[in-house]
C-alpha positions as CSV (number, residue, x, y, z in Angstrom):
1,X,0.0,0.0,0.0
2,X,1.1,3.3,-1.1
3,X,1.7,6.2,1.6
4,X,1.7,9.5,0.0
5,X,4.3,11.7,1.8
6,X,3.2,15.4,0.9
7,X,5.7,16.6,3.2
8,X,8.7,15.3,0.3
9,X,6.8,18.3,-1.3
10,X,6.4,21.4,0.8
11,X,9.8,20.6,2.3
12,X,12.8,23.4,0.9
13,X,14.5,20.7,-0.8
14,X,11.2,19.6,-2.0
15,X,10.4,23.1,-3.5
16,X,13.6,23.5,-5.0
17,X,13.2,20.0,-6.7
18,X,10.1,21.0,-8.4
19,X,11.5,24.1,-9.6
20,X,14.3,22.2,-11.4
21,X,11.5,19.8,-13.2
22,X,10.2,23.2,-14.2
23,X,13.2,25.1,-15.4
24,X,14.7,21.8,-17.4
25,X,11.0,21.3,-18.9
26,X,11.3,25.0,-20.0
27,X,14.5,24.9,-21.2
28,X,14.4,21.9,-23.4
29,X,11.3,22.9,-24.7
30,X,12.2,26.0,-25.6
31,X,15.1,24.6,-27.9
32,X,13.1,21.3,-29.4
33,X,11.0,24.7,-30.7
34,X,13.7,25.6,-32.5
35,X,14.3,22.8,-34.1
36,X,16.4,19.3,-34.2
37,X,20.3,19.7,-34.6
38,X,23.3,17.1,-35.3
39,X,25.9,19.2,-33.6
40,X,27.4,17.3,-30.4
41,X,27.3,20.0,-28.5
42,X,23.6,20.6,-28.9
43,X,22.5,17.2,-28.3
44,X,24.6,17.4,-25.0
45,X,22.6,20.0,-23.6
46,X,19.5,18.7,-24.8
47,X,20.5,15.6,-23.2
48,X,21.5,17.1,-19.8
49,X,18.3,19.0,-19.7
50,X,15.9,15.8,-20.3
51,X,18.0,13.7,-18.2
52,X,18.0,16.2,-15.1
53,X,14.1,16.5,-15.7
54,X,13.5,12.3,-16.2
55,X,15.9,12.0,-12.9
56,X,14.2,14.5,-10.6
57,X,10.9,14.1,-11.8
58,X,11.7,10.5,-10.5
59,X,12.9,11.6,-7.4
60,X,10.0,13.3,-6.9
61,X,7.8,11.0,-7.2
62,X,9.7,7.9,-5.0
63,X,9.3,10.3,-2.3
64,X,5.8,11.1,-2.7
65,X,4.4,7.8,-3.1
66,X,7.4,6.5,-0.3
67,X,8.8,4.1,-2.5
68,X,12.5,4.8,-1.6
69,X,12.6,3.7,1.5
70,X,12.3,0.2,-0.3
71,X,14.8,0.6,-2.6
72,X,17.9,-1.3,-1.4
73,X,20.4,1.8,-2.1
74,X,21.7,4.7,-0.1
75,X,18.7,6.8,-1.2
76,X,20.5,9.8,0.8
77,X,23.9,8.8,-1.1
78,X,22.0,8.6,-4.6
79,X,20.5,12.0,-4.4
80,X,23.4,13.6,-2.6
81,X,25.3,12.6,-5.8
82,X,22.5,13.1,-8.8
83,X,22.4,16.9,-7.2
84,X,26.2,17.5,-7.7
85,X,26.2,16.1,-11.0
86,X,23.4,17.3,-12.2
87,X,24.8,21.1,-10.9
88,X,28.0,19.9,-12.8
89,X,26.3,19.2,-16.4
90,X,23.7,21.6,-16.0
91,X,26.6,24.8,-15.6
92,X,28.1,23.0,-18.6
93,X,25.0,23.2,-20.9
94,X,24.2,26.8,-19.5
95,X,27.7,27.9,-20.9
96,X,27.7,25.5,-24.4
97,X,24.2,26.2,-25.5
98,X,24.6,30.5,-25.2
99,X,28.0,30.5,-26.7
100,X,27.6,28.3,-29.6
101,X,23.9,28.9,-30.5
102,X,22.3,32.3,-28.6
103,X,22.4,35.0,-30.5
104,X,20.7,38.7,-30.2
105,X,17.7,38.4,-31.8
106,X,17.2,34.5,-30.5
107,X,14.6,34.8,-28.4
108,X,13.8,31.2,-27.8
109,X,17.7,30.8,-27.2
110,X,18.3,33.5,-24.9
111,X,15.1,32.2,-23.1
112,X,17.0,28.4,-22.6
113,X,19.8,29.7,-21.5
114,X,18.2,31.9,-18.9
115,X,16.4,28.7,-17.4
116,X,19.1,26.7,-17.6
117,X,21.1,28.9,-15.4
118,X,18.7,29.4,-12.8
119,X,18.3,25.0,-13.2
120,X,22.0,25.2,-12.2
121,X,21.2,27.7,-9.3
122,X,18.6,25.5,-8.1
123,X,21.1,22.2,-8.2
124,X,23.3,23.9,-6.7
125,X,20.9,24.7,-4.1
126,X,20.2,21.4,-3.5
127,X,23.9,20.3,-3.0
128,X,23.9,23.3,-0.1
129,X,20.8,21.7,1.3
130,X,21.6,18.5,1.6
131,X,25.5,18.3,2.3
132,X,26.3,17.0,5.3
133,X,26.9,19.6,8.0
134,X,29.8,19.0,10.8
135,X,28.7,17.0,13.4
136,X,25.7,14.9,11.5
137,X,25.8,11.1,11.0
138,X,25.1,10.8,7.3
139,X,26.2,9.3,4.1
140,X,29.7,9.7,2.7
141,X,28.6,11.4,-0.8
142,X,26.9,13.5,1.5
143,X,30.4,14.8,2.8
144,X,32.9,16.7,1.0
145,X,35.0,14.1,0.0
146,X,32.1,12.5,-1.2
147,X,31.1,15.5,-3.3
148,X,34.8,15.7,-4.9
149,X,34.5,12.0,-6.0
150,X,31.2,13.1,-8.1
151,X,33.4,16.1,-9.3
152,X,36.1,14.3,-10.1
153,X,34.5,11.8,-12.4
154,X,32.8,14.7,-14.2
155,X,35.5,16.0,-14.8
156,X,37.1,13.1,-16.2
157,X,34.1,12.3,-18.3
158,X,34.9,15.5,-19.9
159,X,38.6,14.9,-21.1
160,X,37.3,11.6,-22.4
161,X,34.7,13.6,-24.5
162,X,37.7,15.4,-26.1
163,X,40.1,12.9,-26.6
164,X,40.6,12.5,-30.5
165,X,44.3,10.8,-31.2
166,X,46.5,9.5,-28.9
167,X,47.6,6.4,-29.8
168,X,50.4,7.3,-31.4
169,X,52.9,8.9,-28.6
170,X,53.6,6.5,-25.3
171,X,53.0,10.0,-23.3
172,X,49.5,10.8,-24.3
173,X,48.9,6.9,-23.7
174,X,50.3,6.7,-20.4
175,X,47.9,10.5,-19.6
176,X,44.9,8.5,-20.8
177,X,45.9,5.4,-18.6
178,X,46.0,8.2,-15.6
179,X,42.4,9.3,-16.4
180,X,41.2,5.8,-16.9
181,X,42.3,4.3,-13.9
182,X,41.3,7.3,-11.4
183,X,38.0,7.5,-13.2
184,X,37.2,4.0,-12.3
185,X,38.0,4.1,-8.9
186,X,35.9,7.0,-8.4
187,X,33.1,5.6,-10.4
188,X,33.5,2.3,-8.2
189,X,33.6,4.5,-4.7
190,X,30.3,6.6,-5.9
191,X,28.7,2.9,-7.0
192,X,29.3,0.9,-4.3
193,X,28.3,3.9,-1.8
194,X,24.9,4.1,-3.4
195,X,24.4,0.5,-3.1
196,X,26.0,-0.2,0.1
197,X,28.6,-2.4,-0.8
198,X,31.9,-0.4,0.3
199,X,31.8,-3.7,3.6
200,X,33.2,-5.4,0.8
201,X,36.5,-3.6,0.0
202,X,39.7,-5.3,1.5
203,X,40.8,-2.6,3.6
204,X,39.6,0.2,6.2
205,X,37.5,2.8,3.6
206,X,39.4,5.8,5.2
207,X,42.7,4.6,4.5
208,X,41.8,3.1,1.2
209,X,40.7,6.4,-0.1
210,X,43.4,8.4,1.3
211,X,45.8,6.3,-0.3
212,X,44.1,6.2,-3.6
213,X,43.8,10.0,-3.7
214,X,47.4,10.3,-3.1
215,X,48.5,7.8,-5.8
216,X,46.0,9.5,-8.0
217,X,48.1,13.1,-7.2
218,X,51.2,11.8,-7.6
219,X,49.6,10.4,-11.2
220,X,47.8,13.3,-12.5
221,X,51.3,15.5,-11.6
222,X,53.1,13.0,-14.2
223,X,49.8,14.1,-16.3
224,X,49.7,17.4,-16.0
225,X,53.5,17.4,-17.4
226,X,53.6,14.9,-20.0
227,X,50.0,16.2,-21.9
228,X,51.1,19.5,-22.6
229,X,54.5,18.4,-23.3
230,X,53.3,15.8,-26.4
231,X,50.4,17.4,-27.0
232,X,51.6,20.9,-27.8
233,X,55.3,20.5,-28.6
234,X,55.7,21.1,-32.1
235,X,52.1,21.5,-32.6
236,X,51.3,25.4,-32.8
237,X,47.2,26.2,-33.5
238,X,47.0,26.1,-37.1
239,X,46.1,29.1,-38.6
240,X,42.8,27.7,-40.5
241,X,41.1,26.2,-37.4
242,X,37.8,25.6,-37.6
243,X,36.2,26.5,-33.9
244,X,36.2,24.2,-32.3
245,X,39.1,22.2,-34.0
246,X,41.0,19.0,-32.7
247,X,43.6,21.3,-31.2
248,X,40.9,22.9,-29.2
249,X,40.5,19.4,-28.1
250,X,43.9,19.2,-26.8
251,X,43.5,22.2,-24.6
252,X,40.7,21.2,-22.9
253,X,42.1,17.8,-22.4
254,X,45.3,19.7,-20.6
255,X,43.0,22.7,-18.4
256,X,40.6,19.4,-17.2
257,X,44.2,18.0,-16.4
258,X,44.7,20.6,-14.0
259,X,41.6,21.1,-12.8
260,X,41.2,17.4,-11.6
261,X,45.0,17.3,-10.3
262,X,43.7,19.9,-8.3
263,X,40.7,18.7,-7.1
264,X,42.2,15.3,-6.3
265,X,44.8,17.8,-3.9
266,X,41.7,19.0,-2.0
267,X,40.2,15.2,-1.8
268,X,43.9,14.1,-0.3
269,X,43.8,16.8,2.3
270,X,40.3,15.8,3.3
271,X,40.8,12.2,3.2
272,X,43.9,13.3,5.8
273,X,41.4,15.0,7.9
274,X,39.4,12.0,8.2
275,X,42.0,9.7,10.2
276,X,44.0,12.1,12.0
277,X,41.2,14.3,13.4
278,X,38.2,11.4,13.5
C-alpha cells in the first residue's frame, strides 16, 4: 500500500526539486521549438536538460508515493550525488548552448539559457541543502569528500569527450591510462556507496581512499606534465582552425588536467582530515 508523503513536497529541498522539473521542462522545450540539430554540443545540452528533468521528476515521485525507503540503495547517497552532477552538467550546458547557439535576436535561445542557469542555481541549491553539516551522521557522498569524488568523475568524463588521437605517442597513452584508472576508482567508490557495498573492500575505507587520492596526485602530476608536453610541442594552433578544432580538443584535455589534479589535492587533504582528526 502506497503512503503518500506530501511533506517530500512542501519541504525546501522539495520546492527547490520542483522548480528544477520546471526550469529543465522550459528549457528543453524552448530549444526542441527551434528545431532538431546534429551538432554534439547541442545534443549534449539537450541531453543534460531531459536527463536532469526524467531523474528529478523520479525523485519526486519515489518520495511522494514513499517508494524509496524500499529501494535497497543509499537513497541519501544517490540523491546527494545526482544533485552535484546534475549542478555539474547543468553549468556545462548553460555555458555551451549561449556561446555556440544564442544570439541577439534569438529569443527562444536567450530564453534556454536563462532557465538553464537558474536549473544550475537550483542544483546547486540542492547540493547546499543536503550536504552534510559538521557534526551529523550521514552518508559519505553526503560529505565533502564525497562530493569531490562526483566532481572528479565529471570531470574526467569531460577529457574523455575530447580525446581525439592519442595512440600514437607513449606520453598521451600513459595520460589517458591516468584518467582511466582514477575514473574507475571513483566511479566504483560513488557505486558501491549508493548500493551499500563499500563492507566489501579489503581494507579500512578511510585509509583506502586516502591512499588512492594520493596515488592519483602523484599520477595526474606525471599528467599534468607529459600532456602538454606531447600534446603541444611542435604543434602550434594552425592558422585555418575551424572552432572548435582537434587542437581545441587538446586544450581542454590539458586545463581538465589541471583542474582534476587539483581537485584530487583537495580530496587528499580531506581524506587526511578523516583519520587524524576522527
Amino acid at each position: 500500500m502506497l503512503m503518500l508523503n506530501l511533506g517530500a513536497l512542501a519541504s525546501p529541498v522539495g520546492i527547490v526539486r520542483l522548480l528544477q522539473v520546471v526550469f529543465t521542462c522550459i528549457s528543453f522545450s524552448l530549444v526542441a521549438l527551434e528545431g532538431h540539430s546534429n551538432v554534439s554540443d547541442w545534443t549534449w545540452c539537450m541531453f543534460t536538460w531531459c536527463f536532469c528533468f526524467c531523474v528529478t521528476l523520479l525523485i519526486l515521485f519515489l518520495e511522494f508515493t514513499s517508494l524509496n525507503v524500499r529501494l535497497p540503495i543509499s537513497w541519501e547517497d544517490f540523491t546527494t550525488a545526482f544533485a552535484m552532477l546534475a549542478t555539474l552538467m547543468v553549468l556545462a550546458a548553460s555555458v555551451i548552448y549561449p556561446y555556440f547557439f544564442a544570439c541577439v535576436s534569438c529569443g527562444k535561445r536567450i530564453g534556454a539559457t536563462v532557465t538553464s542557469c537558474l536549473a544550475f542555481i537550483l542544483y546547486a541549491t540542492e547540493v547546499g541543502l543536503t550536504r552534510a553539516k559538521p557534526g551529523e551522521i550521514s552518508g559519505f557522498l553526503s560529505t565533502v569528500p564525497g562530493l569531490l569524488k562526483v566532481l572528479e568523475a565529471f570531470v574526467a568524463c569531460i577529457i574523455f569527450i575530447s580525446l581525439k588521437s592519442y595512440t600514437a605517442l607513449p606520453g598521451l597513452q600513459w595520460c589517458v591510462a591516468v584518467y582511466s584508472v582514477c575514473f574507475i576508482f571513483a566511479l566504483l567508490i560513488i557505486i558501491f556507496t549508493i548500493v551499500r557495498l563499500l563492507a566489501l573492500f579489503p581494507a579500512p575505507f578511510d585509509k583506502l581512499l586516502t591512499g588512492c587520492n594520493v596515488l592519483a596526485v602523484l599520477m595526474y602530476l606525471t599528467a599534468v606534465v607529459v600532456w602538454p608536453l606531447y600534446s603541444f610541442q611542435n604543434n602550434p594552433k594552425p592558422q585555418l582552425c575551424p572552432h572548435p578544432c582537434a587542437w581545441d580538443d587538446l586544450v581542454v584535455v590539458a586545463c581538465m588536467t589541471g583542474v582534476n589534479l587539483i581537485v584530487y589535492i583537495v580530496d587528499t587533504v580531506y581524506s587526511l582530515r578523516l583519520i587524524f582528526l576522527a
